[in-house]
C-alpha positions as CSV (number, residue, x, y, z in Angstrom):
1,X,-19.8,-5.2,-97.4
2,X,-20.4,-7.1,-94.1
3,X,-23.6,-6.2,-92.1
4,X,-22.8,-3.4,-89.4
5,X,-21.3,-1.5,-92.6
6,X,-24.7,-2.0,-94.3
7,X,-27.3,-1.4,-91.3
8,X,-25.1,2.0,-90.5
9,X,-26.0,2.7,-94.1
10,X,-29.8,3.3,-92.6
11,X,-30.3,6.9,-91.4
12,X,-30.2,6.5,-87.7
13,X,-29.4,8.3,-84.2
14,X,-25.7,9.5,-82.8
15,X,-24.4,11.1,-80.2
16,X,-20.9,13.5,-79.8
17,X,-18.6,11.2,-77.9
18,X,-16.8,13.4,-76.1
19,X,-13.9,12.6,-73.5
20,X,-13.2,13.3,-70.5
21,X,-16.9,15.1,-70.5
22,X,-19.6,15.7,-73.4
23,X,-19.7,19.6,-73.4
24,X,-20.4,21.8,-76.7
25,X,-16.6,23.2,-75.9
26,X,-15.1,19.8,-76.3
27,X,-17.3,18.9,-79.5
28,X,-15.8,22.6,-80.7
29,X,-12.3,21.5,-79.3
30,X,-12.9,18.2,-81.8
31,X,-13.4,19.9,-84.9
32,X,-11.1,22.8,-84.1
33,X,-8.6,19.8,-84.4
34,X,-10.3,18.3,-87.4
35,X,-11.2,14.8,-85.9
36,X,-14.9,14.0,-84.2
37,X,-15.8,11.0,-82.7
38,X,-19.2,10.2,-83.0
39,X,-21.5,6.8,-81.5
40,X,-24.2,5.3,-83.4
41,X,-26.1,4.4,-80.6
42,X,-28.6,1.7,-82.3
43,X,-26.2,-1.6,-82.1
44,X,-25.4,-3.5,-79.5
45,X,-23.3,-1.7,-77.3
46,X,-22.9,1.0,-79.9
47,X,-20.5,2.2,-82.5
48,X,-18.2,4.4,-82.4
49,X,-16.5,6.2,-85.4
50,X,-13.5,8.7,-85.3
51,X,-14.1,10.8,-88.6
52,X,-11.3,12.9,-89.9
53,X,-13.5,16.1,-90.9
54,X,-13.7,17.1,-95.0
55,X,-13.7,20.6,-94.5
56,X,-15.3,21.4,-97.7
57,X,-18.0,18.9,-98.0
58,X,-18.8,19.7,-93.6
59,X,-21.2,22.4,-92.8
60,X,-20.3,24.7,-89.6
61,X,-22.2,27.6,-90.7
62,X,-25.6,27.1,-88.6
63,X,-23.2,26.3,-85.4
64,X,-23.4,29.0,-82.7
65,X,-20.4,27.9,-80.6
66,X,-21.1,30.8,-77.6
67,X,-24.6,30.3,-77.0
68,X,-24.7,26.3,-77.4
69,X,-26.7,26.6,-80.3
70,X,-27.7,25.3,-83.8
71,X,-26.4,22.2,-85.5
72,X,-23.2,21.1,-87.3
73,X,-22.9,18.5,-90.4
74,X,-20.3,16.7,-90.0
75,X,-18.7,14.7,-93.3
76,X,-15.8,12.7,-93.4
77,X,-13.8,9.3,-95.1
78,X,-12.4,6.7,-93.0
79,X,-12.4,2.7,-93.4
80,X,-14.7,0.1,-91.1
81,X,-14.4,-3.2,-91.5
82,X,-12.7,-3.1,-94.8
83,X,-14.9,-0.8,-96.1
84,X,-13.9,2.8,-97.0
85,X,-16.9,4.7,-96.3
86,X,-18.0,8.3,-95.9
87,X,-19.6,9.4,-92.8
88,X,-22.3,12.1,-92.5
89,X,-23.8,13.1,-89.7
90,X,-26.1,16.5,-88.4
91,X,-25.3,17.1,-84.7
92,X,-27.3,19.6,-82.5
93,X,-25.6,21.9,-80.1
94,X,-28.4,21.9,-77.5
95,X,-28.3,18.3,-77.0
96,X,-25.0,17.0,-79.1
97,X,-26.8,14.3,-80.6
98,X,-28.7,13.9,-83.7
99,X,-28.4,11.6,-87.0
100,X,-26.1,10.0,-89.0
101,X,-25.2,7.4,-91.5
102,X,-22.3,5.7,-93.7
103,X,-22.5,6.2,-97.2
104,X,-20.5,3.0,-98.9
105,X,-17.4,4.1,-101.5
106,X,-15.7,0.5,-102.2
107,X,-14.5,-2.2,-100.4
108,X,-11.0,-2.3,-99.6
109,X,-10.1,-5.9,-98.8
């Protein structure tokens, strides 16, 4: 496992990427279609992670889409630097940031 996989390991903070704005109706927009992109803002220049949502092991419940309100967890597999990893992250509504980390499944190279 090289070292940006291990230091995302480290509970840390994130933001919603959103494009072409951040808005809590584009983060909905993201998981309506399944796939959030979310930035680890602690590296240099940042990292940025397109998770394909697991529906069953992700937590919508305590969002409140209409008001902008409450938090998400967001869980999901995808592969970063040869590493297949499993993302989870806890994103609040108000702000759309909040924390995240990679937890490590097995290297693929």
């Amino acid at each position: 496992m090289n070292d940006l996989v291990q230091r995302l390991t480290q509970e840390q903070e994130i933001v919603a990427s959103l494009r072409p704005e951040t808005t809590v109706a584009g983060l909905k927009a993201a998981v309506d279609r399944g796939y959030v992109h979310c930035k680890f803002t602690q590296t240099r220049g940042g990292t940025e992670l397109g998770i394909p949502l697991d529906k069953e092991r992700s937590d919508l419940s305590k969002a409140d889409w209409e008001n902008g309100t409450g938090s998400l967890l967001i869980v999901g597999e995808l592969t970063l630097d040869y590493t297949k990893v499993r993302f989870h992250g806890t994103i609040d509504l108000a702000t759309l940031a909040g924390t995240g980390r990679l937890e490590p499944l097995e290297d693929v190279g």
